[in-house]
C-alpha positions in Angstrom: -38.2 4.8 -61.7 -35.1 3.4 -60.7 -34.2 2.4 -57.2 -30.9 3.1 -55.5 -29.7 0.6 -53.3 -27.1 3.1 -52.0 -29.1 6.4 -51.4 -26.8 8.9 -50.4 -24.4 8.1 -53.8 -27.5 8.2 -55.7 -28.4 11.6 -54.7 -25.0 13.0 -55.0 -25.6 11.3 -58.5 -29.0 13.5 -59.0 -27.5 16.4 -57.1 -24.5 17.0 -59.6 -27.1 16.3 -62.8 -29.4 18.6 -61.6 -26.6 21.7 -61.2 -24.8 20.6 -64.3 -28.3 21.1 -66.0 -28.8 24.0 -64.0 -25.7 25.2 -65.4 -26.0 24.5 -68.9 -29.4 26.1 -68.8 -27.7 29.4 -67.2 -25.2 29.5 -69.8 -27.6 29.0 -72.8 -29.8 31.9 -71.0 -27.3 34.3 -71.4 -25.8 33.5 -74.4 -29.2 34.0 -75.8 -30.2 37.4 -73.8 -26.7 39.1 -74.8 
């Protein structure tokens, strides 16, 4: 695991990955279910 020496950039960082990811995974879902 990677430490962050600034914490609240690096979980902006892992905030926006995970709703990009969340995103991407919504789009696939209904691309595949329409």
């Amino acid at each position: 695991m990677l430490t962050c020496n600034t914490f609240p950039l690096c979980l902006r960082v892992l905030n926006s990955i995970h709703f990009y990811f969340m995103h991407t995974v919504v789009q696939f879902l209904l691309k595949t279910f329409q």
